[in-house]
Structure formats: structure tokens, C-alpha cells
C-alpha positions as CSV (number, residue, x, y, z in Angstrom):
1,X,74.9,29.3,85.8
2,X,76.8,32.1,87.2
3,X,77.0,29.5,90.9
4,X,78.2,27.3,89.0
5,X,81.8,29.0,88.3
6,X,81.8,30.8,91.2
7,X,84.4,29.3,92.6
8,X,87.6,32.2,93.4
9,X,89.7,30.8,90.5
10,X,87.4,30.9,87.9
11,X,84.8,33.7,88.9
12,X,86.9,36.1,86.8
13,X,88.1,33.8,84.2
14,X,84.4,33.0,83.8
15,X,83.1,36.9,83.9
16,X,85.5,38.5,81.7
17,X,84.6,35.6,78.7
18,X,81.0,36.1,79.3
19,X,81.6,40.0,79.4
20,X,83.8,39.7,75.9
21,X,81.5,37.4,74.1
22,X,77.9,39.1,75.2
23,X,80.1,42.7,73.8
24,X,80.8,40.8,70.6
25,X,77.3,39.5,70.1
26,X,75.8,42.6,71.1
27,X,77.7,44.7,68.6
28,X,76.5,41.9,65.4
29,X,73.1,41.6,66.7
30,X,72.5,45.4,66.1
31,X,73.3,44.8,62.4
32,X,70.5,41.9,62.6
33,X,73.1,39.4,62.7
34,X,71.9,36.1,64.7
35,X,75.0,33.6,66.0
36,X,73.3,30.3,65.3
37,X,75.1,26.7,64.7
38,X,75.2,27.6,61.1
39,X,76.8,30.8,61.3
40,X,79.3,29.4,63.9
41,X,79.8,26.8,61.2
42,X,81.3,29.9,58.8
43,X,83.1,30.7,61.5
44,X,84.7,28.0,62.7
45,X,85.3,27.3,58.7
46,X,87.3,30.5,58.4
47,X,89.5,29.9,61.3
48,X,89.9,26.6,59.9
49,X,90.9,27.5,56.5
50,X,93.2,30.9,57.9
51,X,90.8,33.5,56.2
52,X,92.1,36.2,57.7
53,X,90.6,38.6,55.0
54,X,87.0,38.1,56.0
55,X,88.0,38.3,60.0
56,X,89.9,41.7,58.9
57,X,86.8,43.2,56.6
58,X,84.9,42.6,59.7
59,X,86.8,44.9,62.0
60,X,86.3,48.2,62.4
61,X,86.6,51.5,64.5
62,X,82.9,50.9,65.8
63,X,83.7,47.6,66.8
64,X,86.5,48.7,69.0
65,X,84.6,51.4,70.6
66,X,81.9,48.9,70.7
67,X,84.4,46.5,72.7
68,X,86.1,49.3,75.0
69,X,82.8,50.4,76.2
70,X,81.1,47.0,76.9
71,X,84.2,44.5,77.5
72,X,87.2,46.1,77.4
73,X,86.6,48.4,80.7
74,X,84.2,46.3,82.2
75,X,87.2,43.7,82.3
76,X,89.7,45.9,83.3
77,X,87.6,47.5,86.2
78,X,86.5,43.1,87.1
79,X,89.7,42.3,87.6
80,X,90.7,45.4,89.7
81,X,88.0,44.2,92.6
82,X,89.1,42.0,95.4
83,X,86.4,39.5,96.4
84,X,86.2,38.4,99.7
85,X,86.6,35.0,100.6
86,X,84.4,32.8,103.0
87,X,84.8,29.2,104.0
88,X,84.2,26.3,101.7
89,X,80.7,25.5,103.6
90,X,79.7,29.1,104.2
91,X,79.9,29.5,100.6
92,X,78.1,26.3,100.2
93,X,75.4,27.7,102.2
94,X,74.8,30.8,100.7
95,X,74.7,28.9,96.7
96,X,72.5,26.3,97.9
97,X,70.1,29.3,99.6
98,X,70.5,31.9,96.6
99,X,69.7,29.2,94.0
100,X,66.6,28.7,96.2
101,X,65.5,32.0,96.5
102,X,66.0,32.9,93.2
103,X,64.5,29.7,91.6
104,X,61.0,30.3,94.1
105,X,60.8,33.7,92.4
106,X,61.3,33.1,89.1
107,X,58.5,30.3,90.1
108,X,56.1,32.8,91.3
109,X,57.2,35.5,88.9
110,X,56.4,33.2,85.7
111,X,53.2,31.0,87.1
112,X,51.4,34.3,87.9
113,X,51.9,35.7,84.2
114,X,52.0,32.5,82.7
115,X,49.2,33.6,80.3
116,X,50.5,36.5,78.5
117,X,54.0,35.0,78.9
118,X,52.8,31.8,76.5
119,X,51.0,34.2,74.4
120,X,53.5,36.3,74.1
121,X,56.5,33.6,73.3
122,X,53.9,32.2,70.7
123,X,53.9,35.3,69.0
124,X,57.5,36.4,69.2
125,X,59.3,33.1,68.5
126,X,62.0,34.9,67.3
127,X,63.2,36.7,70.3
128,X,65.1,33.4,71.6
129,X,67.5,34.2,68.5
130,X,68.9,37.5,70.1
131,X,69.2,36.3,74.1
132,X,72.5,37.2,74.9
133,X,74.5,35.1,75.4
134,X,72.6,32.4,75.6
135,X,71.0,31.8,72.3
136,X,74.9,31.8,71.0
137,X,76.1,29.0,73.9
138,X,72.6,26.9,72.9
139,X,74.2,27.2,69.4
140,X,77.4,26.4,70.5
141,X,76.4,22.9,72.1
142,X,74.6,22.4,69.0
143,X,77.2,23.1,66.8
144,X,79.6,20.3,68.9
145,X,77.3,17.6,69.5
146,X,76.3,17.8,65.5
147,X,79.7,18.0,64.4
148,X,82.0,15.9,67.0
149,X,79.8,13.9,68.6
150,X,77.0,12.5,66.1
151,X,74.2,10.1,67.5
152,X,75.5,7.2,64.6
153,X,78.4,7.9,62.1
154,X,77.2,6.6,59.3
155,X,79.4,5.1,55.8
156,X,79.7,7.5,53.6
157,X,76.6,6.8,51.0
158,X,77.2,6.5,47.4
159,X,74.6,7.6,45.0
160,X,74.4,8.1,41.3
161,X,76.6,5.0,41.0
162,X,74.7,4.6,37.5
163,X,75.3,7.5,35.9
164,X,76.2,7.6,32.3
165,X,76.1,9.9,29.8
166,X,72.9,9.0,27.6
167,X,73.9,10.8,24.2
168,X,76.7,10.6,21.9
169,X,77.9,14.0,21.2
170,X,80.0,15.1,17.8
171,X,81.4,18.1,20.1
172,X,81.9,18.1,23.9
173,X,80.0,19.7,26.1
174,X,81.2,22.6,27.7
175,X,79.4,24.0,30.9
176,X,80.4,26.8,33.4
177,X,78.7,26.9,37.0
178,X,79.2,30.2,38.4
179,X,78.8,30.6,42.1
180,X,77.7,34.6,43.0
181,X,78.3,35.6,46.9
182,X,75.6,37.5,48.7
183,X,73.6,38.8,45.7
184,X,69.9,39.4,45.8
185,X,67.7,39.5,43.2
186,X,66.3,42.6,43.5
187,X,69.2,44.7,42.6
188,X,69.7,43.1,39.0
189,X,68.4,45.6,36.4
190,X,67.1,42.2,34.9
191,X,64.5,41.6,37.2
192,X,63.2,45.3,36.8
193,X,66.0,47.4,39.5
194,X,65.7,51.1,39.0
195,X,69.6,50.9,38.3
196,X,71.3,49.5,35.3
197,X,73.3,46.9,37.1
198,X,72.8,44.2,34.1
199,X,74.2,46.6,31.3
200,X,76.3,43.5,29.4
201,X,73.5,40.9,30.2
202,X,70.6,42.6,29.2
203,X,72.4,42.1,25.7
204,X,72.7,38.7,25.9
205,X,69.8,36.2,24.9
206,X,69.8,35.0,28.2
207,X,66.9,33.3,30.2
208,X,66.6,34.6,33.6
209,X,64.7,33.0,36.5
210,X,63.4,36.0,38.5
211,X,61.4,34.0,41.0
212,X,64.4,32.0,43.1
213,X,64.5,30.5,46.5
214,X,68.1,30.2,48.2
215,X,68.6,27.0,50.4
216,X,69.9,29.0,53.2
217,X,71.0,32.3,54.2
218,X,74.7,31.6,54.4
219,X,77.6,30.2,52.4
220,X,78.3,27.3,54.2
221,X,74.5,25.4,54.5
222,X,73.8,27.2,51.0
223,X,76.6,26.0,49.3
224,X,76.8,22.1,50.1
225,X,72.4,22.5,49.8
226,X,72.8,23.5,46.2
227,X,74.8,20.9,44.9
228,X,73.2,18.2,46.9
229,X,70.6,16.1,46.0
230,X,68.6,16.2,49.2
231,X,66.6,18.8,48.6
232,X,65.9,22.1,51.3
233,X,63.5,19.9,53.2
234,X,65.9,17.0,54.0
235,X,69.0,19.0,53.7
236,X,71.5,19.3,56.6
237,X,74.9,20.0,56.5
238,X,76.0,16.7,58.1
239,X,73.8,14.6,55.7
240,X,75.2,15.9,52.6
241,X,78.4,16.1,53.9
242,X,78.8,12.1,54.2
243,X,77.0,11.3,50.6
244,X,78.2,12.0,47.1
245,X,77.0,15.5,45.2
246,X,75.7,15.8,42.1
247,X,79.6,17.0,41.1
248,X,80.9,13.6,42.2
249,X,77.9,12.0,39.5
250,X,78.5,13.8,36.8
251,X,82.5,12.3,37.6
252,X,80.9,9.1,37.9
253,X,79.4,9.7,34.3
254,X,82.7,10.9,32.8
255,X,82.2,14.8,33.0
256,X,85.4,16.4,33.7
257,X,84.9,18.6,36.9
258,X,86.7,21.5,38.2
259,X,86.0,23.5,41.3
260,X,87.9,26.6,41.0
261,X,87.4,29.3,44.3
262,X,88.0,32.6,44.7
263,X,85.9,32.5,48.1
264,X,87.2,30.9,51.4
265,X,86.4,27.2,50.4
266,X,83.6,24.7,48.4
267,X,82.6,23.8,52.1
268,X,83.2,20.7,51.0
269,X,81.7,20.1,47.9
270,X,85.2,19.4,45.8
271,X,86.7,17.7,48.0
272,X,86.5,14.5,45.4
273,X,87.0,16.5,42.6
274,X,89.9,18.6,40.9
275,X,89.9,21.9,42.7
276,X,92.2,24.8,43.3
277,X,91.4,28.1,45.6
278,X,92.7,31.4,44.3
279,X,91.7,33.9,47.4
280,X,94.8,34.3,48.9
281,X,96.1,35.9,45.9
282,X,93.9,38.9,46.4
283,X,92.9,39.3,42.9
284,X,89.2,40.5,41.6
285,X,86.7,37.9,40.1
286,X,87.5,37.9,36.9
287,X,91.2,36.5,37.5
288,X,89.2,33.3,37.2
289,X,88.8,33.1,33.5
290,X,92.8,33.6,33.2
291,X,94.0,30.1,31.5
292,X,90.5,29.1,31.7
293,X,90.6,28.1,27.6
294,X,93.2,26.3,28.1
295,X,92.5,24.0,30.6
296,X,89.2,23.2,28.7
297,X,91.0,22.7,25.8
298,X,93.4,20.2,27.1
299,X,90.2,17.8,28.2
300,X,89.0,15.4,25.8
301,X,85.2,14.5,27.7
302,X,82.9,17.0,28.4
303,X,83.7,19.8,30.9
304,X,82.1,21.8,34.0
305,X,84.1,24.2,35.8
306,X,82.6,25.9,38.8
307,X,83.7,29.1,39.7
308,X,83.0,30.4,42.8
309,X,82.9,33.8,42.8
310,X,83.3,36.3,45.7
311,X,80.9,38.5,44.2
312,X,79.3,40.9,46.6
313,X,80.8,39.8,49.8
314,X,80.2,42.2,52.7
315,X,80.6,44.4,54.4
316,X,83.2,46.0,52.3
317,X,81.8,45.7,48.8
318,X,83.7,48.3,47.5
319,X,86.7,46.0,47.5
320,X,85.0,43.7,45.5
321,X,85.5,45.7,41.9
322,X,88.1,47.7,40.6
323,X,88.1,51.5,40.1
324,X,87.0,51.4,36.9
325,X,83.3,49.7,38.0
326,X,82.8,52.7,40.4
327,X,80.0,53.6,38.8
328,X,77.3,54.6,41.4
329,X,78.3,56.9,44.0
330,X,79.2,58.3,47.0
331,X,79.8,54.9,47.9
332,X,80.1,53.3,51.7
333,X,83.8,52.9,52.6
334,X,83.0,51.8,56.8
335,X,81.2,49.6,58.1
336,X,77.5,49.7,56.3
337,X,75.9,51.2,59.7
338,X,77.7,54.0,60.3
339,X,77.1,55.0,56.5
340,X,73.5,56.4,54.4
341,X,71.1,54.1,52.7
342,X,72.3,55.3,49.5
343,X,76.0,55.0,50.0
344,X,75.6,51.4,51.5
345,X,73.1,50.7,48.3
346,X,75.8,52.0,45.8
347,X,78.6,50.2,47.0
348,X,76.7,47.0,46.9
349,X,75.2,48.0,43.4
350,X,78.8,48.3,41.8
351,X,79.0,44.7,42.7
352,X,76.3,43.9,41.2
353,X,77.8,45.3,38.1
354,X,80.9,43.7,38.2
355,X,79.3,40.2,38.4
356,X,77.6,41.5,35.5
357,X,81.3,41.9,34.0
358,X,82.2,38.5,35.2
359,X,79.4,36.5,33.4
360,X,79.5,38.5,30.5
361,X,83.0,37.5,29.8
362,X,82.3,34.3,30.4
363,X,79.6,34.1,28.3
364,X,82.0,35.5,25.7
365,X,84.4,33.3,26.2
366,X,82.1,30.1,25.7
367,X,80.6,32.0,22.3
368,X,83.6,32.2,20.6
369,X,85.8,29.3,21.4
370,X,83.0,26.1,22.0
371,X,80.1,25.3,20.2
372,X,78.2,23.3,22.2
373,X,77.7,25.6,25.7
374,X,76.8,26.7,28.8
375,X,77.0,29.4,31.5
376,X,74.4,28.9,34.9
377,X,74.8,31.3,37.5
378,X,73.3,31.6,40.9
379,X,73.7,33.4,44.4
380,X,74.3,31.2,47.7
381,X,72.2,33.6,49.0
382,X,71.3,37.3,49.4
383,X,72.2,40.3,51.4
384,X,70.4,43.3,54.1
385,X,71.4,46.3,53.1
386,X,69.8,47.8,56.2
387,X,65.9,47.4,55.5
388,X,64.4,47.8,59.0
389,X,68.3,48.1,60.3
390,X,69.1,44.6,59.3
391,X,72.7,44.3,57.5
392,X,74.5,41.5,56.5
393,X,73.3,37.9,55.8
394,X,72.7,34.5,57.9
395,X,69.1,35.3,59.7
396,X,68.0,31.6,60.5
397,X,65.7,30.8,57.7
398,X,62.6,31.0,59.3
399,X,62.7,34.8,60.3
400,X,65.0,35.8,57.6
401,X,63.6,38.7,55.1
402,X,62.9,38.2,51.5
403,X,66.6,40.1,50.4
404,X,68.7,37.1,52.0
405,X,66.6,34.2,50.4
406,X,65.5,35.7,46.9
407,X,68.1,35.3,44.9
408,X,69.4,35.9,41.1
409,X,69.6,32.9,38.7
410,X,70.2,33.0,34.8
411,X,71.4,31.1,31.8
412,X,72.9,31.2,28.8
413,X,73.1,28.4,26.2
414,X,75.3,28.6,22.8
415,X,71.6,26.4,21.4
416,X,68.6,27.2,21.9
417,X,66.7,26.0,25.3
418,X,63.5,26.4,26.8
419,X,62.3,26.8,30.1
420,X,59.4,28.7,32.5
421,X,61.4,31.5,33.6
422,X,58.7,33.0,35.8
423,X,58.1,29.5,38.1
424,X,58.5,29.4,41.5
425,X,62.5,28.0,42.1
426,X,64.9,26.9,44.6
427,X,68.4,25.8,44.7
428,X,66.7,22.4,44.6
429,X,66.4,22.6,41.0
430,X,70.6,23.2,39.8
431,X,71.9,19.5,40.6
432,X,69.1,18.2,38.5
433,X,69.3,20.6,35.9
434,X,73.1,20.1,35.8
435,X,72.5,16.4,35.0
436,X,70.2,17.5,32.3
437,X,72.5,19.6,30.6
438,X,75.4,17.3,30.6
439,X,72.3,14.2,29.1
440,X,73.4,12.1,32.4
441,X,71.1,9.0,33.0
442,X,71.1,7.8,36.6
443,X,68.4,6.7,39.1
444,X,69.2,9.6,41.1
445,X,67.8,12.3,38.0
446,X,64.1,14.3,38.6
447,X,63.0,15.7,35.4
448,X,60.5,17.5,37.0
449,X,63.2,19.1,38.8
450,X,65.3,20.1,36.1
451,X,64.2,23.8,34.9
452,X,65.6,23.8,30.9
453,X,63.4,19.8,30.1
């Protein structure tokens, strides 16, 4: 490739981006961060949308260090050299003979190990995910071709059409979707954690679903997945991107939905429904419920309101609660590498807690003002907290550990409801429960899929 752009004005132009974007990639991939099309799909949303308070969290001292040592210099010292130029057909000449040379030995090299090199790529399929930069430019290409140049654009599909609501109701029903960021199951108290994360909850007669799948291990394939009705194994961004979600149905049927974010964006899951993003305003959580009763009150059909939360967004969790939530400490104020196990754990633990603040109040809030109820809750997805020095989220799906896929999901109900709360679970199951709840009858419905028949 390097032949390719070897020409004397874009040798250095060409160097100094590889030498940047290789540093950057580097300095991720020792957290266990992996650059494919879907986390260049966050990315590319947050530029988008102007979230300069994720691209901010994510800088640090070690990252600049990182960058001096591996780009910065390297760049500096590139640019400083003087190459010597040859004819056009010289330079021709020497390509056309490197390219040979090098292509004959790679040849030889890989025919005369070609049994312990397939053996050995059989048995490490994952080590394509951290070829630098390769893997990121494969994912790159990806990423375009999906995204701007489709193999058929297809109409936007329509489904759920049918839906109506199949029950006549004395009192409205009254249902609140909350969205957690980044939690993992194994770090609510509810589920059996060594730390009382789940103080408020644990009072509640809740029913809490401790064996849950995510539908991917970041926000923007989890989010779009979990309101879909394609379920994980058809699922792609693209797809339920250009046909209606189970929000726009339960319009259809006459709900009254509300997306209300406090994250970067639904990732376009409101984008046919009423919705208002709060994130710039810098406030915690639990700003949401702020003229929450009143809204509600103001609707005469039945209401859902999502809230998506930013929960325990990383790697600065300890900005995601006030003071007051500090609870388990020392806590990790840098980036979660350079600090212990325990401080990184207790940071993302008071998190934890406050989401346990959040739902608790809005439980509260349904229990005293609406009599016929709801609050569902569930993660996008979970979090590394450095288990065999993986941080972070967004490992592709098929090497990514159990704390980025198993995550929390609970309910409350102001009636009583049954349900197995120790089945196996996905994300697949909350578009069809939703539809339950709210009694919608549509074509579109699985019972078998919705967790509280």
C-alpha cells in the first residue's frame, strides 16, 4: 500500500496520517478497545451530533504522552528528512521490482508455513480485530459502503400498521422505559454483588431478570436492536434504521410516546416520535423526572416516556453522580488504567447506585400519582472494568466477555404481574413486552416473546 502513495507529494501526507491513526489505535487497543464499523458508527454519531463531552472525557495526560511518543515526534522528525528524488521511470522501476520481491517472499514465507499458519488463524480468529491499522481501514470501507453506498435502497417498510389497543381501560396507562448506559449485571446488589449498590430497589416489589443478553456491546447497534423488532439474529443497523420500531406501533395504536435523552442521541429510534435531548445542559440523571408529572398529566391516551439515561458512562464515572452518592471509595479520578482495581470498581459502583436513585424515584413517582403503572429498565449494554486488562465497552460481539453483554433488567408494576425471572433473555424480548403492557393487538406481537404474559 505504502507504493501506492509514494509519490513525493503525498509520501508524507500519507505517513504522518498512518503514523497518527496507528498511535491512536494503539493507545485504545491496550484498554481492549476494537475500532470496528460499529464503533466508528458512535463515532461518527458524536461528531455528527457535536458531543464534545464524550470526545473530552476521552482525553487524557496518558493519551498525550501516548501521542508525543508514537505520532507526535515520529511526525515531526518525518517531515524533517529530505527524500531524494529519481526520475519518473527509475522510480517506476524500482516499485514494479520491490513489489516483486516483496510479494515472492511473502509467497515463500507463507506457502512453507502454511500449516501452522491455518491452524493457527483458526484458532486465533480474533487477532484480525487488533492489526493495526488495518483492521480499522477494513472497518472504515465497511462502514462507507454500508452507510453511503448501499447495494439497493430500499422504501422505508411499515409494520405494525394494525395495531390497536385491544382493551378498554377506566384509567390510562402509564409506562416508563428507562434506558441505563454501560451497566452490567453483575454489579447490582440484586443479582447477589458483594456491594449494596441496589439499597432503594431491594425495597421495592420489583421483579428482576438476572439472566439478560444485550443485543450489542455499544450504544448505537444496542440501542436501535432493542426497540426493533428484528430480533439479534436479523438485526443490523441499516435494516432497522429504514422500518418502523416498536415506538412508532405503539403511536400507530394511540400510545402517546416520548423520547426524552440525556445521552448523545436515540440513534434514531425517535426520530418519528416526540423527543427532546437534555445532555447539553450538563445536569445528572435525575433532572429527567423534573416536569415529568406534568407532561403525563396533560395527555389524555395512555403514555410511555423513555428516558435514556447516561447512567454509567465511562471512563469518568465519577461525573456521573453527585457528591452526595460518593459512597464507595477511593474512587478512580483518571483514566481507568492508570488507576487500582478497586478504585476503578468504586467509581463505577457509585453509578450503579445512583441509577439505583434514578429508578427509585421513578418508581415513586408512578406509586403515588397513577394507578395503573409501569417502570422497565434495561442497560444497552455492559462495561470492562479491566478483567484480563480489558476497559471500556464495544468488543465485536463474538469475542466480547460476559461484563459487556450481561446486562441488568427489572420491573416494577403498580398491579400485580407475573413472569420467569430466571429465563434465559435478550433485548429481543422489550418491544414485545412493551406491546403487552400497553394490550396492543397487531400482526407484528410474539407472545412467546413478551416476558410478563
Amino acid at each position: 500500500m505504502l507504493l501506492l502513495f509514494s509519490h513525493k507529494y503525498t509520501l508524507k501526507v500519507f505517513l504522518s496520517i498512518v503514523l497518527i491513526v496507528s498511535a491512536i489505535i494503539g493507545y485504545f487497543s491496550e484498554l481492549g478497545v476494537v475500532f470496528d464499523q460499529f464503533m466508528l458508527t458512535n463515532i461518527v454519531d458524536n461528531i455528527k451530533e457535536q458531543n464534545t463531552q464524550e470526545t473530552l472525557e476521552l482525553l487524557s495526560i496518558p493519551l498525550m504522552i501516548h501521542m508525543g511518543i508514537f505520532a507526535f515526534i515520529p511526525v515531526a522528525l518525518l517531515w524533517l528528512v529530505k527524500i531524494k528524488r529519481q526520475t519518473f521511470l527509475i522510480e517506476s522501476r524500482n516499485r514494479i521490482l520491490t513489489t516483486i520481491v516483496v510479494m515472492v517472499i511473502c509467497t515463500i514465507m507463507i506457502w512453507s508455513n502454511m500449516k501452522y499458519l491455518t491452524y493457527f488463524g483458526r484458532e486465533n480468529r480474533d487477532l484480525r480485530y487488533f492489526i493495526n491499522p488495518l483492521f480499522v481501514v477494513n472497518s472504515g470501507v465497511k462502514y462507507i459502503k454500508e452507510n453511503y453506498f448501499p447495494d439497493k435502497k430500499e422504501k422505508f417498510k411499515m409494520i405494525g400498521n394494525d395495531a390497536v389497543i385491544n382493551e378498554a381501560k377506566k384509567q390510562k396507562t402509564v409506562g416508563i422505559f428507562i434506558v441505563g448506559e454501560t451497566a452490567r449485571a453483575d454489579h447490582f446488589s440484586l443479582n447477589g454483588y458483594k456491594k449494596l449498590t441496589n439499597p432503594k430497589l431491594a425495597k421495592q416489589n420489583i421483579m428482576n431478570f438476572s439472566n439478560v443478553a444485550s443485543c450489542g456491546t455499544s450504544t448505537a447497534y444496542s440501542v436501535p436492536c432493542m426497540f426493533s423488532l428484528l430480533g439479534k439474529n436479523d438485526y443490523s443497523p441499516q435494516k432497522a434504521d429504514n422500518q418502523s420500531n416498536v415506538l412508532d406501533i405503539l403511536q400507530t395504536a394511540g400510545v402517546k410516546v416520548f423520547w426524552l435523552d440525556n445521552n448523545s442521541s436515540c440513534k434514531g429510534v425517535c426520530t418519528r416520535i416526540e423527543n427532546k435531548n437534555i445532555l447539553s445542559q450538563g445536569k445528572f440523571d435525575i433532572s429527567m423526572l423534573d416536569g415529568l408529572k406534568s407532561y403525563i398529566d396533560k395527555q389524555e391516551s395512555d403514555v410511555l416516556v423513555v428516558l435514556h439515561s447516561l447512567g454509567s458512562h465511562g471512563p469518568r464515572y465519577y461525573k456521573r453522580y453527585p457528591k452526595a452518592f460518593e459512597v464507595f471509595t477511593p474512587v478512580c479520578k483518571n483514566t481507568p488504567e492508570k488507576c487500582t482495581n478497586e478504585e476503578v470498581n468504586n467509581a463505577y459502583d457509585n453509578s450503579i447506585l445512583y441509577t439505583d436513585y434514578l429508578i427509585d424515584s421513578t418508581i415513586q413517582l408512578m406509586k403515588k400519582n397513577y394507578l395503573n403503572s409501569f417502570v422497565f429498565y434495561t442497560s444497552d449494554h455492559g462495561e470492562s472494568l479491566g478483567e484480563k486488562s480489558v476497559y471500556l465497552h464495544g468488543l465485536p460481539y463474538i469475542i466480547a466477555p460476559k461484563e459487556q453483554t450481561h446486562v441488568p433488567m427489572l420491573a416494577w408494576f403498580s398491579d400485580e404481574k407475573s413472569g420467569d425471572i430466571n429465563q434465559s433473555l435478550s433485548h429481543d424480548n422489550i418491544s414485545h413486552s412493551l406491546l403487552g403492557l400497553f394490550k396492543v393487538k397487531t400482526k407484528v406481537y410474539d407472545k412467546a416473546l413478551d416476558v410478563f404474559h
